[in-house]
N, C-alpha and C positions, 0 to 999 in steps of 0.2 A: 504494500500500500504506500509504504515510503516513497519506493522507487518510483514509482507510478505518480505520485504526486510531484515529481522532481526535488523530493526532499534525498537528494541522493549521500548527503553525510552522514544523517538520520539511519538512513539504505543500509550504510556500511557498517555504522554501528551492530546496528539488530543482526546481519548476517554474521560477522564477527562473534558478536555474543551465543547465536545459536552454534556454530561450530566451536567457541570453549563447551560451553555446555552438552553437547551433542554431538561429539566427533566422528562418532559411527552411528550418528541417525541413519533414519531412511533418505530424507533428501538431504544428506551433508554433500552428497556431487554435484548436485544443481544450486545450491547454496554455493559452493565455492564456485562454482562457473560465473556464477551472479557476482558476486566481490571482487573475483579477478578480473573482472570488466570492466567493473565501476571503481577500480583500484589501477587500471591501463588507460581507460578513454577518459576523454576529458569534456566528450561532447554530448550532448543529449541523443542526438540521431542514431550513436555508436551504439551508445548504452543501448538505446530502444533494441535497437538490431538484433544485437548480441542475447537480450532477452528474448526476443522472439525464435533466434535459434536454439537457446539453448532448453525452450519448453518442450521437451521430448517426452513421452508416454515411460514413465519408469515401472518395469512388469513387475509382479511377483504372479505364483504360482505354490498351489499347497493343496495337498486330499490324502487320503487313505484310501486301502484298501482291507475286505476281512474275506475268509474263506471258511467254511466250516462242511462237515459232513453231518445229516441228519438219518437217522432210522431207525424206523417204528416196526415193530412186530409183536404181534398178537399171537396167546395160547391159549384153549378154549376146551377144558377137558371136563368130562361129566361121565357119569355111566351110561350112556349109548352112545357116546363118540368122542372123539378128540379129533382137533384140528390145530396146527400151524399154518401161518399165513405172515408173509410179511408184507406192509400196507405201504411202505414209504422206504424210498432209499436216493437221497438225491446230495448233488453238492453244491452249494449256495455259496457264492461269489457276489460281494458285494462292493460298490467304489463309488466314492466321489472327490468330483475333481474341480477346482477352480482357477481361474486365470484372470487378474486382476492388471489392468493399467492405469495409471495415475498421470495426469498431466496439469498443466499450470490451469485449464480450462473445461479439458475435457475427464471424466473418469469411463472405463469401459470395464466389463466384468464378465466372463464366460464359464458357465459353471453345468455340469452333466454329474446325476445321481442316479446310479443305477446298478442295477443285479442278473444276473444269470442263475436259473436252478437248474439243473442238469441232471434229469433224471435215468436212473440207473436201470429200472424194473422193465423188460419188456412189454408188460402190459399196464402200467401206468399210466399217467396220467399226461404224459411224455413233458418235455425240457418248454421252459418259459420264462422269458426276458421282461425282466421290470423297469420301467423307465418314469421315477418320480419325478428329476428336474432337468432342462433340460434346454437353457434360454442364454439371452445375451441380454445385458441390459448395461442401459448407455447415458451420464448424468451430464448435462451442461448449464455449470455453472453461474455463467455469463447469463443468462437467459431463464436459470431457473426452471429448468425443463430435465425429465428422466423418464425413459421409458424402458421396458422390459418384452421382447420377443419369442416366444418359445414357451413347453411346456412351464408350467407352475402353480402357485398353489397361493392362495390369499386367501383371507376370513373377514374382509368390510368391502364398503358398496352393494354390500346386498350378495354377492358371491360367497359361495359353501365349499371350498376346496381345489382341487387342481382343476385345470384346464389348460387347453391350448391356444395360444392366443397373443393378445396384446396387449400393453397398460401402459397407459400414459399419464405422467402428471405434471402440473405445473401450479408452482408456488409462487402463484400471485401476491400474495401479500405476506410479510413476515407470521401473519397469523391466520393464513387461507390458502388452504390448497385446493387442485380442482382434479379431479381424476375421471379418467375414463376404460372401462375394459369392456375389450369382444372379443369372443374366440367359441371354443366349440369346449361344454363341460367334460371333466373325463370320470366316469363312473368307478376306473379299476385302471392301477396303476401297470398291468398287465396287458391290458388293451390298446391296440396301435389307433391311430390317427381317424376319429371318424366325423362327419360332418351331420350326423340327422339331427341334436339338438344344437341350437346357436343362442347365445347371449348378447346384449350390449349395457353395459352400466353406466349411470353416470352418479356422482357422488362427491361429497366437498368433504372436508380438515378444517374444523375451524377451532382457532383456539384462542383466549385471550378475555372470555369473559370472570373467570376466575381461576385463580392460580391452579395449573396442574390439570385444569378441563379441557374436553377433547369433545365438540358434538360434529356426528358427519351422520347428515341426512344421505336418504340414495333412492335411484327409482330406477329398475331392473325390468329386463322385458328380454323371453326367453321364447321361445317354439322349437319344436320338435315334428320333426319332416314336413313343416312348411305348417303347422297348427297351434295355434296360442298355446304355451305351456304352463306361462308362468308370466305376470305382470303386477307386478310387485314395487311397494311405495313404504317406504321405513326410515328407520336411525339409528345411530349407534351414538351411546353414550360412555366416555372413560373420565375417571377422576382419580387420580392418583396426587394423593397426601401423606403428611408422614404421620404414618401407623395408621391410613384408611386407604383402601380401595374400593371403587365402586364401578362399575361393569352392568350397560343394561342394553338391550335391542329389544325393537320391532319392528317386524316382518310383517306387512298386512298385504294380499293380492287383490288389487281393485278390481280384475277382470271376476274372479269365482266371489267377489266379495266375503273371504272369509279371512279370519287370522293364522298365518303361518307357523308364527314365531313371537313369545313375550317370552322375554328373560333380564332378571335383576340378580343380579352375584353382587 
């Protein structure tokens, strides 16, 4: 913000201090790119420049992975018979992965959660690939804009769990957000890409009437192979104090005119 204001001593100072403080931060390389510029040029234009080059996308990257064998067998003896059977033999592989980019303006983030069961029994129930997450989402600062593309999973705006899809939001005002999502719901983390049910939400963040309050209205509108499903008009309420929490929604559908969802925690 220094530098940007052309308070560029001010600049040098701050960067300075964060590299005592911080010599193996995360951005101690761009920090010092920034100081060695504003410690070589002596002119605004240079500086400018030299800032602009040196806003490169800093990665990081981090997941796990687990592997386990499961299996189940059953013995069933009695005085007219006995039977073994075994009901489950599979091996479960599970991982997630993320890829994170950081820049002066932009942040990017690419992240896949997912499993393999690999069943063993010839007559089972055979091998099936889980795919919980599985999106790119993309934050710009400058502008106050963040969207999310790919499988995922949310609980406000009126949405109940994963889908496929999109979300987008922008934070208009330090204390309003506006959001919107469409995509196709997913029933079973199991289940590949299908299009017969569709969504589109829209939904606000607003916060700022009392310390720690969060109310985001929403009105959702859903069909299934081209048929009204679901049209629905609600709000979520959060309040978070110290040593209280409070958690409420409703879900009313104006098209069957009935109540979905009341909830107070």
């Amino acid at each position: 913000a220094r530098e940007r204001a052309g308070q560029l001593a001010h600049a040098k100072a701050e960067y300075q201090e964060y590299l005592r403080r911080y010599p193996d931060g995360a951005a101690a390389g761009r920090v010092g790119q920034r100081l060695a510029a504003l410690t070589t040029l002596d002119s605004r234009p240079q500086v400018e420049a030299v800032a602009q080059r040196d806003g490169g996308m800093v990665w990081t990257s981090f997941g796990g992975w687990s592997q386990d064998y499961r299996r189940d067998s059953t013995s069933i003896q009695s005085e007219q018979f006995s039977t073994d059977f075994l009901s489950q033999s599979m091996i479960i592989t599970d991982g997630d992965y993320s890829l994170r980019g950081r820049g002066e303006r932009i942040d990017l983030q690419l992240r896949v959660n997912a499993g393999y069961m690999y069943d063993l029994l010839p007559d089972g129930p055979g091998s099936q690939t889980r795919v919980s997450l599985a999106y790119a989402e993309l934050a710009d600062r400058k502008y106050s804009l963040s969207g999310r593309l790919g499988r995922q999973s949310k609980h406000t705006g009126g949405v109940l769990g994963t889908f496929d899809g999109l979300w987008l939001g922008w934070q208009v005002l330090p204390d309003l957000r506006l959001n919107l999502m469409s995509g196709y719901p997913v029933q079973s983390t199991r289940e590949s890409f299908s299009t017969e049910r569709q969504f589109v939400s829209l939904s606000a963040n607003w916060r700022g009437w009392i310390e720690g309050l969060e109310i985001s209205p929403f009105l959702i509108s859903q069909t299934y192979d081209g048929l009204g499903d679901r049209q629905a008009l609600g709000g979520e309420v959060r309040w978070y104090a110290s040593g209280r929490t409070v958690v409420g929604m409703v879900d009313y559908d104006i098209d069957y005119n009935a109540l979905n969802m009341a909830l107070l925690l």
